[in-house]
ROGUSE-393069 format. One record per residue (C-alpha): x, y, z. Coordinates in steps of 0.2 Angstrom, whole numbers, padded with zeros to 4 digits, always signed. Each point is the difference from the previous one (the first is absolute). Layout:
% ROGUSE-393069
XYZ...
% end
This chain:
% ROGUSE-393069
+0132-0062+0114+0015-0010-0008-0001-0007-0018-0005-0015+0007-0013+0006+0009-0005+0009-0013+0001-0016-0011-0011-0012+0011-0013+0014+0003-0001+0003-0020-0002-0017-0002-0014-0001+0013-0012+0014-0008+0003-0004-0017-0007-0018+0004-0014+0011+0010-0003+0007-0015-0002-0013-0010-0013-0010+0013-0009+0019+0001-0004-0001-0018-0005-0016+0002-0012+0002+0012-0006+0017-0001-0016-0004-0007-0003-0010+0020+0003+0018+0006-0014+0015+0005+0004+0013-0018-0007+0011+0011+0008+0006+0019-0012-0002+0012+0011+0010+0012-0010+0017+0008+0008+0016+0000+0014+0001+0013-0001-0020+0002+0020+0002-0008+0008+0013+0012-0008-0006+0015+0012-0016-0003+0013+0011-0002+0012+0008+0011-0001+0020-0001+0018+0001+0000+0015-0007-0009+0012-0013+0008+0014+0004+0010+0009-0016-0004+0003-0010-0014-0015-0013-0003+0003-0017-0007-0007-0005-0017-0011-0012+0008-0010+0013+0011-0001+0009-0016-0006-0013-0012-0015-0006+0014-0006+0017+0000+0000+0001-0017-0010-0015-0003-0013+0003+0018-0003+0020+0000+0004+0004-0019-0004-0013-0010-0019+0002+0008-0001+0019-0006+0006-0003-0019-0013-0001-0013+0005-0013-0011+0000+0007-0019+0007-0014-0007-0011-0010+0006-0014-0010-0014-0015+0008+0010+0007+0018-0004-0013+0009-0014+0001+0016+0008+0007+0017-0007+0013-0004-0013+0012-0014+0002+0018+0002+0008+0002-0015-0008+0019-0009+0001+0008-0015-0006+0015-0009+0005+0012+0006-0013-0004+0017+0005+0002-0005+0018+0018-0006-0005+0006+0015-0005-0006+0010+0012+0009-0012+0012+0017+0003-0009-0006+0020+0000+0000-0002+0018+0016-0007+0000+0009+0011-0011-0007+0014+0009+0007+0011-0014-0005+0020+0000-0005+0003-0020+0000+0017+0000+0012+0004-0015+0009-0012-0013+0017+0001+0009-0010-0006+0017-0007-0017-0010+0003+0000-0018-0009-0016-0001-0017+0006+0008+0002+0015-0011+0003-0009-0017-0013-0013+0005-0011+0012+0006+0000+0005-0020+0001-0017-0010-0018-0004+0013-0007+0016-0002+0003-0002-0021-0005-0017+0000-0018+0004+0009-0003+0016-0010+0000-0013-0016-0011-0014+0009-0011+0013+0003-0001+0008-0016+0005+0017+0004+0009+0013-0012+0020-0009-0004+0006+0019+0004-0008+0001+0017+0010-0003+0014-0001-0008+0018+0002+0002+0017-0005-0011+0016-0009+0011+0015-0004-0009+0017-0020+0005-0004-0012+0005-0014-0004+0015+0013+0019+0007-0002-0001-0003-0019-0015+0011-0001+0010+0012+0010+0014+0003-0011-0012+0000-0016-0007+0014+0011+0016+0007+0004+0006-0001-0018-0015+0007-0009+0002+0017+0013+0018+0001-0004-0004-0001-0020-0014+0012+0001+0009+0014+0011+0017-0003-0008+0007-0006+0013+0000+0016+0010-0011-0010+0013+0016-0010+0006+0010+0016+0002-0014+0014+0004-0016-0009+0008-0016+0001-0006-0001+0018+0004-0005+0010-0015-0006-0015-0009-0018-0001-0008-0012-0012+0009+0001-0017-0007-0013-0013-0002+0001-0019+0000-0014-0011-0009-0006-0019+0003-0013-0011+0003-0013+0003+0018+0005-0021-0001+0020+0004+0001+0012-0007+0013+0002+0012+0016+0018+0001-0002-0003+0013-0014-0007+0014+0013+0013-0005+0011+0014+0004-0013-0009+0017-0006+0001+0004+0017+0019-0005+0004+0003+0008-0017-0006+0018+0006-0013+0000-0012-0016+0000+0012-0013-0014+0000-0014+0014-0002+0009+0000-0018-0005-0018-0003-0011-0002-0013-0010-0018+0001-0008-0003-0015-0019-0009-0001+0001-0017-0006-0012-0012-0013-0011-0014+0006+0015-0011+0001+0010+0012+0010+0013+0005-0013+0004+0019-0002-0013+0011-0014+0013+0009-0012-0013+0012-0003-0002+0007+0018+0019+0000+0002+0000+0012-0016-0012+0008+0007+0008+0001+0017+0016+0008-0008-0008+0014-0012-0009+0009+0016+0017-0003+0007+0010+0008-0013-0016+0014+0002+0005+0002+0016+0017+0004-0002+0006-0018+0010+0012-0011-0009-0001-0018-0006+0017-0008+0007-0007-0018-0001-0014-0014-0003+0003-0016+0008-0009-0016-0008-0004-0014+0009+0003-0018-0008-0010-0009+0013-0004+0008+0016-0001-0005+0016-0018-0001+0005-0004-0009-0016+0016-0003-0012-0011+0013-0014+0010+0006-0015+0000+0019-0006+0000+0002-0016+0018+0002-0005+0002+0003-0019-0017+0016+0001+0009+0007+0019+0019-0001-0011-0007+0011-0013-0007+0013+0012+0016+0000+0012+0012+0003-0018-0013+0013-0008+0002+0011+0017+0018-0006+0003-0004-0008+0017+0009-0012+0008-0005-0016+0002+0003-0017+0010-0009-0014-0001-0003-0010+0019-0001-0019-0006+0007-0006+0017-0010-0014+0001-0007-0005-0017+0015+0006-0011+0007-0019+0002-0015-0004-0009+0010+0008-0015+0012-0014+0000-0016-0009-0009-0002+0004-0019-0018+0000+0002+0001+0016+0012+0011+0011-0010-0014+0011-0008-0003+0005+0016+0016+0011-0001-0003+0006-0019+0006+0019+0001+0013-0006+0013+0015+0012-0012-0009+0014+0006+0000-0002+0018+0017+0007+0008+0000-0014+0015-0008-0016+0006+0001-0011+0015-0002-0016+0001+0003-0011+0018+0010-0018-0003-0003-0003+0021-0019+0000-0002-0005-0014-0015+0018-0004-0007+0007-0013+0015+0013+0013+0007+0002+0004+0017-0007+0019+0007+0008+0013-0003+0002+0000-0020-0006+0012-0012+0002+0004-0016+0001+0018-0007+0002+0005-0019+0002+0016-0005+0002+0006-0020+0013+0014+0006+0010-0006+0013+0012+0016-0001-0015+0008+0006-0001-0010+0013+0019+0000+0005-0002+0018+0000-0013+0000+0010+0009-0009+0015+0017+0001-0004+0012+0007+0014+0019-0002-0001+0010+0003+0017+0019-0002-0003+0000-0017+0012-0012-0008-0014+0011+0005-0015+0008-0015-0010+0011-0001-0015-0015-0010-0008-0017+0012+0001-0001+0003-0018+0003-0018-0008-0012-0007+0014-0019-0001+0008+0001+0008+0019-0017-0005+0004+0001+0011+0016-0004+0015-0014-0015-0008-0007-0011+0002+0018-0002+0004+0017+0010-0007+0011+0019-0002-0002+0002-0016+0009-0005-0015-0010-0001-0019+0002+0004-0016-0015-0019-0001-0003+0003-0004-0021+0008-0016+0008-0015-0008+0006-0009+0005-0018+0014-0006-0010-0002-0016+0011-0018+0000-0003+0001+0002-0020+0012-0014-0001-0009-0011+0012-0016+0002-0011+0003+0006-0016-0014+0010-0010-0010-0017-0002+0002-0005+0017-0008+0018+0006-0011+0000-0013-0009-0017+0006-0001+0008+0016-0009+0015-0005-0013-0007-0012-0002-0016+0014-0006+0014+0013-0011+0007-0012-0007-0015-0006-0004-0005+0018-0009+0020+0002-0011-0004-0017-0006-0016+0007-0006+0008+0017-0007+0015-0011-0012-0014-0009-0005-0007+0017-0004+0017+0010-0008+0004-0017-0012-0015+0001-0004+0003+0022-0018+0011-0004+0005+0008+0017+0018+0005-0003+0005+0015-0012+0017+0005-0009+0003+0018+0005+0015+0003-0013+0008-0012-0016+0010-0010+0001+0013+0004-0009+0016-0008+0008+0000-0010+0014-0011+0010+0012-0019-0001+0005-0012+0011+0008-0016-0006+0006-0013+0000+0014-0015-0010+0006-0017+0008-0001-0016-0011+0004-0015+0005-0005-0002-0005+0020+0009+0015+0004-0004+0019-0003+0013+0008-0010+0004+0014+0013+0004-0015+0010+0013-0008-0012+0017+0008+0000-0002-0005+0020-0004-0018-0004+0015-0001-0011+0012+0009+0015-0008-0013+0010+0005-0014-0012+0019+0007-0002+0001+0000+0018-0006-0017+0002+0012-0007-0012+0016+0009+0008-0005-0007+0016-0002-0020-0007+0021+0004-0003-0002-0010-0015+0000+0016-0014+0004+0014+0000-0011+0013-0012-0002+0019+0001-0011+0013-0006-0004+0015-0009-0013+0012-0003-0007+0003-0019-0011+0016-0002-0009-0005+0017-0001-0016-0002+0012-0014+0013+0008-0012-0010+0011-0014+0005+0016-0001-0009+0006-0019-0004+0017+0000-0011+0001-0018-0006+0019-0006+0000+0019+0003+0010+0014-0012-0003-0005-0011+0013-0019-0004-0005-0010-0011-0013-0018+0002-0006-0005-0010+0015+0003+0013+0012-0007+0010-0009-0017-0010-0002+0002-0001+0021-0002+0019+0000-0015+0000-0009-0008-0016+0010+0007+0011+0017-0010+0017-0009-0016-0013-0001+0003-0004+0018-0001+0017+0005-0015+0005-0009-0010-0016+0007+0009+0006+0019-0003+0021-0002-0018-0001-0010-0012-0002+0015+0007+0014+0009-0006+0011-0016-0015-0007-0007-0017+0005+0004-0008-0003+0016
% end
């Protein structure tokens, strides 16, 4: 492809773009594609001559474009948000372009420095420690790892980076039965053992009992096992509940303990002055993660890492073959130190475009215009006498179900299933699930950058609909 071509093709999907965003709310949010649908449309092996951009694009739009579910779309409520905006969308276009590698300063000292001044200026918005410092991860899930990673290395002395783990006492990690899956998976990539994670019963709003993790670490100790972390959750993911940070900070610095605070979703929710209690104690964590590409308008991937001792963290990753040495590594952040992988893209450019683009008051509008839109649907689920709220709501989230006295309450998690299933297939909204101690709840999360309170009044008459389509099948004869 020539400049030219290149020229007149950008200009074509950027103007795509536009008229996708436009109309994406005329489109399915959900594929209705079946499994396999994709490949068979495919050929099974690459082409042996070069295709023209035209055969391309027309497969992009007639066999891909079928299979994507549309995230962006004002119909999505399901999960958490990958929500974007066009600024972001910008910079991720000049990313692309630039197709720089930012593994060390000398590589990009502008993604480097940028990477600092955006990670700085987000640690103040959210109100975190002014000594703390930052790092951008692609996922919440390889944040916890190094947290993980790090806390091992501080408790062995670092002797498991150079001898293993052989030798080393058995280590236990504690958190909430409600907390994300991504913390077993990094136990496990971290050699610690899932048999030596330690899920912690929760209160009646699903938020983590101080008192049963105490308890949980003295027959521990009694044991002869050793505390290496406690990880609190500020909202999780089946229902956006808050452990108690200030009551788990004091346990985790009385026993010297690690710990890391998972806000991946919620903590943009800080940026909101009304929220910050919710991180009283926050000087006595060691490392919080927070995900800008979930609520904060910035393309996937793109989160946030702060750690209050990043030499820890540097030494915990650090690695320095001759090829990566530079006149410059001790005036200078080599971000390839501060985690996993040593290859890194611009991702503070698209943040940095999105802080700019927005401002705190801008984002703040946002946030509380999400929230407000969730309050208002709590009032009117709360006023249905056959619908129940299954968790608070304590950001933007609601759990609920549908069960008529009609119905025997064995029978109710399956009408609710039913009642999801019906929705996805109208192609109109898009909602998912969870289960709460037993009980099936459907998981509505009221707001992404393209959607107003109307949409999200839609769902709830679509959530009607399917209780009026799925109730005969469940009531008595």
């Amino acid at each position: 492809m020539t400049t030219e071509e290149y020229r007149q093709w950008a200009h074509r999907l950027v103007d795509w773009t536009a008229d996708y965003y436009q109309h994406l709310g005329e489109l399915p949010v959900k594929s209705q594609v079946k499994p396999g649908d994709i490949l068979q449309q495919l050929p099974s092996s690459p082409p042996e001559a070069p295709e023209a951009m035209e055969a391309i694009w027309e497969d992009f739009q007639s066999v891909i474009l079928p299979g994507i579910t549309h995230w962006q779309h004002p119909g999505f409520m399901a999960y958490f948000p990958a929500s974007a905006s066009f600024p972001s969308l910008l910079a991720e276009m000049l990313t692309a372009s630039l197709a720089a590698q930012c593994m060390i300063w000398d590589t990009s000292p502008a993604a480097a420095e940028l990477e600092e001044l955006a990670m700085n200026w987000f640690r103040d918005l959210l109100g975190l420690p002014p000594s703390w410092e930052g790092v951008i991860q692609s996922t919440a899930s390889e944040a916890t790892l190094c947290a993980l990673l790090t806390a091992r290395e501080r408790a062995t002395n670092f002797h498991a980076n150079r001898h293993g783990l052989q030798g080393q006492p058995v280590f236990r990690v504690y958190a909430s039965e409600q907390i994300h899956s991504s913390i077993e998976k990094g136990i496990k990539i971290a050699g610690l053992g899932s048999e030596n994670f330690v899920r912690i019963g929760t209160d009646e709003q699903f938020a983590l009992q101080p008192e049963f993790l105490e308890a949980a670490i003295q027959a521990d100790l009694q044991a002869g096992f050793v505390p290496l972390c406690i990880i609190a959750g500020l909202g999780t993911t089946g229902s956006t509940a808050v452990d108690p940070l200030s009551e788990i900070a004091a346990i985790a610095s009385r026993h010297g303990i690690w710990l890391h605070v998972d806000a991946a979703y919620a903590g943009s929710a800080l940026l909101l002055e009304e929220y910050r209690p919710l991180i009283e104690g926050i000087e006595l964590a060691d490392s919080f993660v927070v995900n800008p590409h979930k609520w904060l308008l910035t393309h996937f991937d793109c989160s946030s890492y702060f750690v209050k001792d990043p030499a820890a963290l540097r030494r915990t990753f650090e690695i320095l073959p001759e090829y990566l040495k530079t006149a410059h590594d001790k005036e200078v952040n080599n971000y390839r130190d501060w985690g996993i992988p040593l290859g890194r893209r611009f991702r503070a450019l698209k943040l940095w475009f999105v802080f700019r683009a927005y401002g705190r008051q801008g984002l703040q509008q946002m946030l509380r215009s999400h929230m407000s839109w969730a309050r208002n649907l709590e009032r009117k689920i709360g006023e249905h006498p056959d619908f129940k709220l299954l968790a608070p709501v304590t950001f933007n989230l609601l759990c609920f179900r549908y069960q008529p006295a009609s119905v025997p309450p064995e029978r109710w998690n399956d009408l609710n299933q039913a009642m999801l299933s019906w929705i996805q297939q109208q192609g109109r909204y898009y909602l998912s699930h969870t289960m709460l101690r037993g009980k099936y709840a459907i998981r509505l999360v009221a707001g992404n950058a393209q959607q107003q309170e109307s949409d999200v009044q839609g769902a709830w008459n679509e959530v009607l609909q399917a209780a009026e389509a799925c109730l005969p099948l469940y009531c008595f004869a």
